[in-house]
C-alpha positions as CSV (number, residue, x, y, z in Angstrom):
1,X,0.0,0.0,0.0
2,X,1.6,3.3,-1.0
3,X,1.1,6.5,1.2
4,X,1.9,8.7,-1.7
5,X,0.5,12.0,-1.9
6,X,-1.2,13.8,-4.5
7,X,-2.0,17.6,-5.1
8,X,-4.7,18.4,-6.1
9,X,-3.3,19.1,-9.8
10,X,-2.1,15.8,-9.7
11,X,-5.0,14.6,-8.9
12,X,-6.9,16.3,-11.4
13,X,-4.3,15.0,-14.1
14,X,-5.1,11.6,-12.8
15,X,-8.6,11.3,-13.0
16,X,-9.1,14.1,-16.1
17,X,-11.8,16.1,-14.1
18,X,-10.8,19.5,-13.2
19,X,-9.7,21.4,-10.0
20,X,-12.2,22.8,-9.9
21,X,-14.8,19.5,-10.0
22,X,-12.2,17.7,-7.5
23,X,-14.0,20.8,-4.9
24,X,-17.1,20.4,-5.9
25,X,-17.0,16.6,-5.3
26,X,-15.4,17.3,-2.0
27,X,-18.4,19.7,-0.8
28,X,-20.7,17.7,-2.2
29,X,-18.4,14.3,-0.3
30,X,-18.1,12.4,-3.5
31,X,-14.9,11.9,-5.8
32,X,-11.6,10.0,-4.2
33,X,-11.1,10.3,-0.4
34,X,-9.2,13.3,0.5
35,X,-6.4,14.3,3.8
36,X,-7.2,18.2,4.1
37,X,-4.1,19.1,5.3
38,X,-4.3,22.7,6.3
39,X,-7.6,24.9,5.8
40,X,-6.6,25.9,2.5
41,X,-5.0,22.8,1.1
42,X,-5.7,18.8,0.5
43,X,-4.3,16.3,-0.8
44,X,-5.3,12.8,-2.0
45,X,-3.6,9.6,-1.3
46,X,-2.6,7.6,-4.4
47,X,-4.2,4.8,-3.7
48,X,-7.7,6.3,-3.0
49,X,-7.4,7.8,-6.4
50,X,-6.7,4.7,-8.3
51,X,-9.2,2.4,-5.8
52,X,-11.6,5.7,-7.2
53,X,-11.1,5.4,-10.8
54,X,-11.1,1.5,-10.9
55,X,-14.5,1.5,-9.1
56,X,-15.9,3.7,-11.9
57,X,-14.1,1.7,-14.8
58,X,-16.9,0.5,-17.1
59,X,-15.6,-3.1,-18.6
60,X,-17.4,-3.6,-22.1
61,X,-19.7,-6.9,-21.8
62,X,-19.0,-9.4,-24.3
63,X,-23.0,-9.9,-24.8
64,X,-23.9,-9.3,-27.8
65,X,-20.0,-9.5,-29.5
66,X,-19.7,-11.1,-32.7
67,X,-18.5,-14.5,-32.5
């Protein structure tokens, strides 16, 4: 398990939303779990982010694939 921390920028580079959505998702407590570090700052631990993404990752069914 890595404890590696990511910025928010890194976070947003990560996941492709923006800054911008990562705060909204916080306010609204959605997106990747989050360390708020000081009042003005958070970071995200890396392996929230990926556990994050990988939950939303849509795998194509193979119904309906031509054989």
């Amino acid at each position: 398990m890595s404890h590696k921390r990511l910025s928010c920028r890194q976070t947003a580079e990560r996941t492709g939303l923006s800054e911008f959505t990562l705060a909204r998702y916080r306010a609204q407590d959605r997106g990747p779990s989050f360390v708020r570090v000081s009042r003005n700052r958070v970071e995200y631990l890396e392996d929230a982010v990926e556990a994050w993404v990988n939950a939303r990752t849509v795998r194509p069914s193979t119904e309906g694939a031509a054989a």
